[in-house]
Structures are given as C-alpha cells and as structure tokens.
C-alpha positions as a LaTeX table, in Angstrom:
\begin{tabular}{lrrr}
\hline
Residue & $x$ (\AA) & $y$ (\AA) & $z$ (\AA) \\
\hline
Unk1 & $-77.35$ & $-56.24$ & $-21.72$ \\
Unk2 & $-77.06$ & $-53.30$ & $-24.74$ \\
Unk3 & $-74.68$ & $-56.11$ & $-26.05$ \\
Unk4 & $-77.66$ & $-58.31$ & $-26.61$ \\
Unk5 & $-80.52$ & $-55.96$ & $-27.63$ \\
Unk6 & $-78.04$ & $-54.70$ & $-30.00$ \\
Unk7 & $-77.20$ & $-57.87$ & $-31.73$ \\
Unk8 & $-80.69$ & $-59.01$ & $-31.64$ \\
Unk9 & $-81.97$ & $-55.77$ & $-33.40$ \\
Unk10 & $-78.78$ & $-56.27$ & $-36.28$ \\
Unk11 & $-80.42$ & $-59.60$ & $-36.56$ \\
Unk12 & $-83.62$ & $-58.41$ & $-37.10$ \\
Unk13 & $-82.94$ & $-55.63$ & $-39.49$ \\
Unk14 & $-80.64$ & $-58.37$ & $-41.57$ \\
Unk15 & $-83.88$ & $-60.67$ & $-41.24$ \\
Unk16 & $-85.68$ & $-57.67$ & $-42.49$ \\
Unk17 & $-83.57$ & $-56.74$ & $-45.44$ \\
Unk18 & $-82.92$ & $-60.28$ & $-46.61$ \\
Unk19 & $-86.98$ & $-60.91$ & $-47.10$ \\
Unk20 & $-87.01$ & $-57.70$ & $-49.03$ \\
Unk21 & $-84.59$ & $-58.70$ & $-51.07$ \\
Unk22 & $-86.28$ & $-62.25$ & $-51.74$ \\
Unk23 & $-89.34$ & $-60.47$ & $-52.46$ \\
Unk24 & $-87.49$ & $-58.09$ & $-54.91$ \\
Unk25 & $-86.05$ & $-60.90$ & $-57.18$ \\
Unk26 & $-89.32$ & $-62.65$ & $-57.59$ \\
Unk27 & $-89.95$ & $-60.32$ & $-59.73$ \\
Unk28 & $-88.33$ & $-60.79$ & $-62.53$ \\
Unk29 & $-89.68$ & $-61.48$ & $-66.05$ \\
Unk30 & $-93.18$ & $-61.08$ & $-67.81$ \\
Unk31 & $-94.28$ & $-64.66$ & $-67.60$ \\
Unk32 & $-96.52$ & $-65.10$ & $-64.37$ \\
Unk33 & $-98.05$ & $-68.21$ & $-63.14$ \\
Unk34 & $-101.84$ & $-68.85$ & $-62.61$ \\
Unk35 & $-104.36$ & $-71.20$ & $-61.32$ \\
Unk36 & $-103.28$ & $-74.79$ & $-62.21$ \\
Unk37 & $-100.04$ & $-73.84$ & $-64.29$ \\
Unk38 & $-101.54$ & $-71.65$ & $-66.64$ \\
Unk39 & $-100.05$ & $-68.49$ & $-67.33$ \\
Unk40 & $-100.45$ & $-64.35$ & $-68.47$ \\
Unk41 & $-98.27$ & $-62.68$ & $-70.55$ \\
Unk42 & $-97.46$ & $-59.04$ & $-69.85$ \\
Unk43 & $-100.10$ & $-59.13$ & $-67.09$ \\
Unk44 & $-100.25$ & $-55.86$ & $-65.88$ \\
Unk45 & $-100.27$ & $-54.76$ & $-61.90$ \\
Unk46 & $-100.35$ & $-51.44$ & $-60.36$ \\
Unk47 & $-96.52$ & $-51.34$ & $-60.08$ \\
Unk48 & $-95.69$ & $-52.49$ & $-64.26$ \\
Unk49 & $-95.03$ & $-50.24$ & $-67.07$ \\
Unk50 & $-99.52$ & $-50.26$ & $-67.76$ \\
Unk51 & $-100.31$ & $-49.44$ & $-63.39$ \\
Unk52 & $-100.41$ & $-46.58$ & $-61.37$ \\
Unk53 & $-97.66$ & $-47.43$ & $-59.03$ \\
Unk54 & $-95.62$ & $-44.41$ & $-57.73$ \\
Unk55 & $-96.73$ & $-42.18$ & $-60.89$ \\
Unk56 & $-99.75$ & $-41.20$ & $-58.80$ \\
Unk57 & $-96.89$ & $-38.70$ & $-57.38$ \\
Unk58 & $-95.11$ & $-37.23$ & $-60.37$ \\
Unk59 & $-96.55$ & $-34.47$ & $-62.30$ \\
Unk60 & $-96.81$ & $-36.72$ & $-65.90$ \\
Unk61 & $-100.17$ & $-37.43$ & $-66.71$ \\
Unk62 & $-99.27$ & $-40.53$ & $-68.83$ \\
Unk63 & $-99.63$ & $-42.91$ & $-66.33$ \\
Unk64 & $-103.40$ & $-41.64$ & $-64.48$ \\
Unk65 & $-105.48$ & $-44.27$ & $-64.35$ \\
Unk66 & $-109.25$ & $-43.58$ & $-63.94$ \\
Unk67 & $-111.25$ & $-46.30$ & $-61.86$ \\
Unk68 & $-114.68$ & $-46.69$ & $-62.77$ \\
Unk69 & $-116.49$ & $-45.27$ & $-59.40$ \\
Unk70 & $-119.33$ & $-48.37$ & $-58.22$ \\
Unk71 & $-122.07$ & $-45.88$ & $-57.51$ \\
Unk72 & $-124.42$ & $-43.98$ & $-58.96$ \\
Unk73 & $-123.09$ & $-40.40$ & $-59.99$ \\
Unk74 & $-126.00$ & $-38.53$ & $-59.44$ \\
Unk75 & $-127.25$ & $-39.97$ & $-55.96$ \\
Unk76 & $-123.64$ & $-38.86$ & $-55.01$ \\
Unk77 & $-123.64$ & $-35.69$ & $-56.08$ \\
Unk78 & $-127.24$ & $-35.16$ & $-54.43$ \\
Unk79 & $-125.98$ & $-36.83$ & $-51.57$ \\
Unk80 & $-123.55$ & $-34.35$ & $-51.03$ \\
Unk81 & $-125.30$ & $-31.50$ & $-52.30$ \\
Unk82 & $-128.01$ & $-32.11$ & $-49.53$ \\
Unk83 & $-125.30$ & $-32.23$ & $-46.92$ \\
Unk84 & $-123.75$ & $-29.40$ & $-47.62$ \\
Unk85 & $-124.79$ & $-27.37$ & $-44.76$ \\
Unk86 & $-123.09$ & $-30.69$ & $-42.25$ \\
Unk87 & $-119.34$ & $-31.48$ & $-42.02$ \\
Unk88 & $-118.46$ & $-34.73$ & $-42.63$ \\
Unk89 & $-116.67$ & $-36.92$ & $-41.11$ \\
Unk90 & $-116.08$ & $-39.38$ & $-43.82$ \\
Unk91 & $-117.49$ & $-39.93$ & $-48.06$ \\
Unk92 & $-115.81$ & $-42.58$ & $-49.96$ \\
Unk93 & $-116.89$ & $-42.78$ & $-53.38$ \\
Unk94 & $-116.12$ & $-45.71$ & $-54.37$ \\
Unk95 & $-117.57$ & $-47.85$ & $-51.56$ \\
Unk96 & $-120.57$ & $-45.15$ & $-51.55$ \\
Unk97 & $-120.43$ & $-43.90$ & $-48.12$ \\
Unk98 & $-121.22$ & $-40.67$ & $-46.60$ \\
Unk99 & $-121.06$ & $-40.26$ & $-42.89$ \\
Unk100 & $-121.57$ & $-36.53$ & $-41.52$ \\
Unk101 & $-120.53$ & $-35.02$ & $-38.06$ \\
Unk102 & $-122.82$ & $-33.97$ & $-35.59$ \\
Unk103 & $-124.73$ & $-31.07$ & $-36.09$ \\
Unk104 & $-126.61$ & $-28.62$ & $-34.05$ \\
Unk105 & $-128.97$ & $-26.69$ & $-35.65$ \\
Unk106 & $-128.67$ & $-22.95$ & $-34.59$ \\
Unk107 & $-132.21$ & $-23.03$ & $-33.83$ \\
Unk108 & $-132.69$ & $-25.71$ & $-31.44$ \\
Unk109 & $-128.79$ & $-25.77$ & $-29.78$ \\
Unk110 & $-130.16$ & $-28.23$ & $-27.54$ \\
Unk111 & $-130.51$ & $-31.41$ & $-30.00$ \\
Unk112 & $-127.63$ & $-32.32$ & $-33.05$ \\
Unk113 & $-128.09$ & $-34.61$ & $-35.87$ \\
Unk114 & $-125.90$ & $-37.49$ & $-37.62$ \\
Unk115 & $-126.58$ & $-38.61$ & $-41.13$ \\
Unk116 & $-124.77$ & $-41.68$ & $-42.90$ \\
Unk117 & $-125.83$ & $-42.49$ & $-46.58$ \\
Unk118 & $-125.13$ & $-45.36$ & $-48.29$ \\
Unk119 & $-125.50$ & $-46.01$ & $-52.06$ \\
Unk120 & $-125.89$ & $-48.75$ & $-52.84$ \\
Unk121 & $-125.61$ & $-49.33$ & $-56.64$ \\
Unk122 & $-124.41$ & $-48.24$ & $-59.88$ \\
Unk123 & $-128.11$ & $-47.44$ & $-60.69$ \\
Unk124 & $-130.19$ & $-44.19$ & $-60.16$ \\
Unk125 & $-132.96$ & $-45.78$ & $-57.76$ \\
Unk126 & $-135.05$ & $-44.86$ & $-54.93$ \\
Unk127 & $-134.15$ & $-48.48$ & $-53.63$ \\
Unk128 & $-130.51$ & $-47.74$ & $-54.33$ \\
Unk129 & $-130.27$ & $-45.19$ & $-51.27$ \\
Unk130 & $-130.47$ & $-45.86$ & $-47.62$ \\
Unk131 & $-130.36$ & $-42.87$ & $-45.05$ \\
Unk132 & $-129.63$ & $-43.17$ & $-41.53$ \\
Unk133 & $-130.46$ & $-40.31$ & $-39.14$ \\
Unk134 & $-129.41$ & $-39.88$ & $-35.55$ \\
Unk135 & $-130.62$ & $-37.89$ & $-32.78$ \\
Unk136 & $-129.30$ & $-36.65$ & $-29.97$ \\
Unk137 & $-130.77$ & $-34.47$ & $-27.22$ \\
Unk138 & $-128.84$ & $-32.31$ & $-24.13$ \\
Unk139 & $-129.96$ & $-32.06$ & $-21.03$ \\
Unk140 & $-127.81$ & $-31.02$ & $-18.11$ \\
Unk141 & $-124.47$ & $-31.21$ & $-20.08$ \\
Unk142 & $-124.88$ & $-34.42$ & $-21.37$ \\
Unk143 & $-125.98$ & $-36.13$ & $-24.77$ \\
Unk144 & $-128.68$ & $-38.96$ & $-25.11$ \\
Unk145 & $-130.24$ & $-40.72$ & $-27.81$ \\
Unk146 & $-133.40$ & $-39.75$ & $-28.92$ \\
Unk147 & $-136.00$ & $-41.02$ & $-31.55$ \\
Unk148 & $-135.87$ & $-40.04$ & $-34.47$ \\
Unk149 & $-139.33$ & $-39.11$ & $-36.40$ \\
Unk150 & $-139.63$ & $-41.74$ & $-39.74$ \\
Unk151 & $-140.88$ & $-38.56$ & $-41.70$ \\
Unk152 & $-137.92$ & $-36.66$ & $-41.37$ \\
Unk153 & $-135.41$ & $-39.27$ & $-43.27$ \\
Unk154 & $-138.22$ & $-39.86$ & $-46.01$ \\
Unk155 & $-138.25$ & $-36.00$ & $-46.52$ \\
Unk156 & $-134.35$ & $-36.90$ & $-46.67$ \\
Unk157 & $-134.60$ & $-39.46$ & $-48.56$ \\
Unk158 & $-137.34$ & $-37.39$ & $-51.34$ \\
Unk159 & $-134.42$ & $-34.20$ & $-51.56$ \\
Unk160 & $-131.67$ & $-36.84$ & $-52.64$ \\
Unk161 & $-133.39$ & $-38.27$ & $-54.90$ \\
Unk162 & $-135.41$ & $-34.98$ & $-56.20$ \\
Unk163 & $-131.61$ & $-33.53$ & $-56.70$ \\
Unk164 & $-129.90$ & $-36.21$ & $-58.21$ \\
Unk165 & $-133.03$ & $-36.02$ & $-61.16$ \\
Unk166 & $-132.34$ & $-32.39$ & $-61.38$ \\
Unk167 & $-129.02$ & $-33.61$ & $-61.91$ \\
Unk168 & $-129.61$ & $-36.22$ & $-64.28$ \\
Unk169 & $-131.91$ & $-34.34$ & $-66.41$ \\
Unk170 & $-129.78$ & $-31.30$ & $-66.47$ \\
Unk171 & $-126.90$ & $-33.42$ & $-68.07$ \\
Unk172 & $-129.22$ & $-35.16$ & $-70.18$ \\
Unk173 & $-130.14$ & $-31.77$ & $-71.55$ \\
Unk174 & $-126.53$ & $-30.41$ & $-72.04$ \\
Unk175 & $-126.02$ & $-33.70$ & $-73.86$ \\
Unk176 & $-128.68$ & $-32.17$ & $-76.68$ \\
\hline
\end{tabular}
C-alpha cells in the first residue's frame, strides 16, 4: 500500500515539476503575441526588467513602482480620519473600501456600531461617498439588529466630506 501512495505522489511531483518547467521556457524572448497575430515589442510585465516582480522585497529603490490609487485622496484621508476612534477590520485603497469593527461606545456598553465606506470615484463628491452604519443592541447576552436612525449616517456622511475640504483646501493653500 505505501508502495503505491509513494509512486503515485513521485508521479505527481514529476507531473508538477515538468509543467513548471514548460511554463518556464515559454518565456523566452521579447517578441510576444497579441490579438489576431499582432505583436509588442519589449512589452513590459510585472516580472521584466520595467515590473515590480520580486524587487518589491529588496532594499533598491530602482525598481518601486507607484500605482495610481482609483479614489479620491481626500475622501480617504477623511474617511479615515473620522474613524479613527474605530478599529478596522479592513481599508483597501485602491478598491476604496473601509470596513470598521464593532464598536461599543463607553457610554452606552449596551449597543456597538459597524461602519463600511465606500468611495466610489477618483472625484471629490458628495455623490462619490456611500456610508453604511450598523446597529446592534444587547439584551440578555446576546446581540440583535437594530435600526439605525437616517440622521446619524448623514451627520457621517457631512464630517467626511467637511474633512476631506479641510483637507483639500489646506493643500491647496500649501501649494501657494
């Protein structure tokens, strides 16, 4: 029985290192073929001489390549700002999500609150910003969902938005 499991894992691992292989010899040359037969010169991918490939580990600097983030600066800085006093859970810049943990307020240890943000564009907006808040209340040990008032994520809404101006007119002025 080991005989078997033995020789079928040799197998695999040959199987294994054989389509590793393949895939490291089609790689080869500068020419690269495109959509009906045309072709790129020098096209560069994250792993050539002009990508990031493993250099995003070495201490050189020559190779750091900046990608342009897809949201607006300022609503994520505000965004963040106006979290500050939430943990998050998870804020990715580039796809312009902020999603906090629950939080109790010290004052009311009965009730927590989840916020997730989204930005939605490259421009500074009021349209470009959606909030989500969520409620949650205790009783006898146990959290349920409770409403949430519309006036609280407008107010949450307005402080973004009245922070990321601050910001934008603070670099504006530094710019002078």
């Amino acid at each position: 029985m080991s005989g078997s499991v033995s020789r079928k894992f040799g197998v695999m691992t040959g199987a294994a290192l054989g389509v590793v292989l393949a895939l490291a010899a089609c790689t080869s040359g500068k020419t690269y073929e495109g959509v009906a037969g045309t072709s790129t010169q020098n096209r560069d991918t994250i792993f050539s001489d002009g990508g990031v490939g493993l250099s995003l580990f070495s201490a050189s600097k020559e190779n750091v390549v900046s990608a342009p983030v897809a949201v607006n600066a300022y609503l994520w800085r505000a965004s963040l700002d106006t979290l500050a006093f939430m943990p998050l859970t998870s804020a990715d810049p580039f796809g312009g999500v902020i999603i906090s943990e629950w939080y109790a307020p010290p004052e009311t240890p009965e009730e927590r609150f989840k916020v997730n943000i989204y930005i939605l564009g490259p421009t500074l907006r009021a349209d470009g910003l959606r909030i989500s808040i969520f409620r949650q209340t205790r009783a006898g040990g146990v959290w349920s969902d409770a409403p949430v008032n519309a006036e609280m994520t407008t107010e949450f809404e307005n402080a973004v938005l009245s922070r990321a101006r601050d910001l934008r007119l603070r670099a504006v002025a530094e710019k002078d």
